[in-house]
C-alpha positions as CSV (number, residue, x, y, z in Angstrom):
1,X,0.0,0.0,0.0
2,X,1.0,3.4,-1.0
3,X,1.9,5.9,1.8
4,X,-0.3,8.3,0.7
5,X,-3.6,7.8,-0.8
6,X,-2.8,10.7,-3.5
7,X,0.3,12.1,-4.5
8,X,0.8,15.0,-6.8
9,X,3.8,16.2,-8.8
10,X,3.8,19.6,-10.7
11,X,6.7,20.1,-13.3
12,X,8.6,23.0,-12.3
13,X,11.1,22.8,-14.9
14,X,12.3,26.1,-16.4
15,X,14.0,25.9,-20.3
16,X,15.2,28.9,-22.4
17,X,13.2,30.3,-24.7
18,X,11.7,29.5,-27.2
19,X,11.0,26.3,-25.5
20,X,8.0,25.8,-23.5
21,X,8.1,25.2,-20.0
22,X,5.8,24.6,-16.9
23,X,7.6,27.2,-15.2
24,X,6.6,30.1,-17.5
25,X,3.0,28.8,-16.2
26,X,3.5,30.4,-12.7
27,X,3.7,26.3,-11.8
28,X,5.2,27.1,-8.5
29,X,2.5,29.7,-7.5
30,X,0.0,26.9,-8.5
31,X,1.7,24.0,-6.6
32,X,1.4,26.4,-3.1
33,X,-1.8,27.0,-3.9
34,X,-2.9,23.5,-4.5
35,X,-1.2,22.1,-1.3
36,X,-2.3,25.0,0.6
37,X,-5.7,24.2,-0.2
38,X,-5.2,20.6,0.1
39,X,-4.1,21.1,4.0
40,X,-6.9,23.8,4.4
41,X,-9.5,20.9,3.6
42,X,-7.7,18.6,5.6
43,X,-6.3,16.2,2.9
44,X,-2.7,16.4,3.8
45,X,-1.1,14.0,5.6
46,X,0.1,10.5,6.4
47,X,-2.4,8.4,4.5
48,X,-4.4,11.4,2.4
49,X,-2.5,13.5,-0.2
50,X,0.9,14.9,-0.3
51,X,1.7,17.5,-3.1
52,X,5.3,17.7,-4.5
53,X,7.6,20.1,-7.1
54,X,9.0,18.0,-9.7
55,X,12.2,18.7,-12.1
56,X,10.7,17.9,-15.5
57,X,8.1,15.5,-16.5
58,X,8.6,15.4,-20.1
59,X,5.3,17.0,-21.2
60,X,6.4,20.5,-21.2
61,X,5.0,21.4,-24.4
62,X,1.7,20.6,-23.2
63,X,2.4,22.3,-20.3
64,X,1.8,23.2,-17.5
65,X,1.2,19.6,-16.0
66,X,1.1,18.1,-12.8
67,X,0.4,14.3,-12.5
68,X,-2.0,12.2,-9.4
69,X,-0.8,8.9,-8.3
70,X,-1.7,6.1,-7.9
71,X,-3.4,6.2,-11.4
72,X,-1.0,7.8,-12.6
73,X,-3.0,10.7,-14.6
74,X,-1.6,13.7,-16.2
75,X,-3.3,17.2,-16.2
76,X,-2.7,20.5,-17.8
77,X,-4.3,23.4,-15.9
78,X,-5.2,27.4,-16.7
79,X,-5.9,28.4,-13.2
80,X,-6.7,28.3,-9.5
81,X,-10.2,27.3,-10.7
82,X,-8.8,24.1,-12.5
83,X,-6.7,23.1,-9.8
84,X,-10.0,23.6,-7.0
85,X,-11.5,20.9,-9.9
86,X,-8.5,18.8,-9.7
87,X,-8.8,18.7,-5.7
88,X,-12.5,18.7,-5.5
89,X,-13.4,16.4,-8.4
90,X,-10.4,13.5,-8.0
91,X,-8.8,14.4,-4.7
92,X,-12.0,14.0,-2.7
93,X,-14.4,12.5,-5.2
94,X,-11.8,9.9,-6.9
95,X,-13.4,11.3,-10.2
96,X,-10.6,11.8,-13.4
97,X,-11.1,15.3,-14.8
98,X,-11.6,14.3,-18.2
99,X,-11.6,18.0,-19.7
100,X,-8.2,18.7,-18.3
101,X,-6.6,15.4,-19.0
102,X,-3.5,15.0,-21.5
């Protein structure tokens, strides 16, 4: 069994431009956000949902994405809006996103 029910990687990787990168998304701004909401609502934790930084995932270009395990399911995001779907919708309600899914 996994230590925590839900774990969350963001890409924070930052590339020279032209390239695209999840870091030219304000990723890091989103990741606090996410986990601060996440501990707000009590799903932080031993057991619940941790959410991590990443160095790059490889899906820059269809950036930015952060990635839920255990299944293991990418998402791009615009805003804080998107990422309160991401928590509320498969964080709590174990339901994929399927409009922000890549």
């Amino acid at each position: 069994m996994s230590h925590f029910k839900h774990h969350v990687f963001f890409c924070q990787n930052r590339r020279d431009a032209p390239e695209a990168c999840c870091a030219n998304h304000d990723a890091s701004a989103m990741r606090d956000y996410c986990k601060g909401r996440v501990k707000a609502l009590g799903l932080a934790g031993d057991g619940k949902v941790r959410v991590n930084q990443a160095g790059c995932l490889d899906r820059c270009e269809e950036g930015p994405v952060i990635v839920v395990y255990p299944e293991a399911v990418w998402y791009t995001y615009v805003d804080k809006a998107d990422i309160d779907e991401i928590i509320d919708e498969h964080l709590v309600n174990g339901r994929v996103v399927e409009r922000l899914k890549i």
